[in-house]
N, C-alpha and C positions, 0 to 999 in steps of 0.2 A: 608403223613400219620403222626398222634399226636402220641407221643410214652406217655405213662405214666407207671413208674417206682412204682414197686407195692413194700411195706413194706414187713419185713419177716413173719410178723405175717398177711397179707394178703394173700400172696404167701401159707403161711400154711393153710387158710380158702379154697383158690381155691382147693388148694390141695386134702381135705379132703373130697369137697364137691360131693355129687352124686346124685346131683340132677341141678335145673337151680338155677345159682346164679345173684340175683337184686342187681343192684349197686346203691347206692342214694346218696346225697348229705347230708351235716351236719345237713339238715331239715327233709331229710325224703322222699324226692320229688328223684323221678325216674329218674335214669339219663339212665339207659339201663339193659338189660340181656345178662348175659353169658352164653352159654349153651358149657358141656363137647363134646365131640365126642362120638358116639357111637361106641363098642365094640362090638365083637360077643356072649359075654355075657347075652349084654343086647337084641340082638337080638337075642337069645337063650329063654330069658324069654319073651318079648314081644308073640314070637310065641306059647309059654306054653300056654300066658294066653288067647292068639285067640282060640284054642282048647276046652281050659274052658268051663264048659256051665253056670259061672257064669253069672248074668246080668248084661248088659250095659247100658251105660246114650250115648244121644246122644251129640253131639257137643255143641247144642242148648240147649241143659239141664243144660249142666253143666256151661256156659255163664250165665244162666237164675241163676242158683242155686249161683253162683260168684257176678253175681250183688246184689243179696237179702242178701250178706254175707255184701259189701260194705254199703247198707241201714242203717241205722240209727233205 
């Protein structure tokens, strides 16, 4: 296993962050994602917002809606 030794002001980004966090290189280029654990908080809300009778994008929407944001 790579161990890498994260700064203190890195440690305070993971920290803070609540959502997925992208790691990249001093270019820009994606080296990976980190995603938090989920809590019963968040599975608290997720189920709220199943109930909702707001509307939904499907998988394929929002992939389709993601590439046209990358477009030019």
């Amino acid at each position: 296993m790579i161990r890498i030794v994260a700064t203190a002001e890195q440690i305070r980004q993971l920290n803070e962050a609540n959502e997925l966090i992208e790691i990249v290189d001093e270019t820009g280029k994606r080296l990976g994602v980190v995603a938090r654990e989920v809590d019963l908080e968040d599975i608290r809300i997720a189920r709220t917002r199943l109930k909702s009778d707001q509307p939904r994008l499907s998988y394929a929407e929002v992939l389709d809606h993601l590439h046209r944001l990358e477009t030019p």
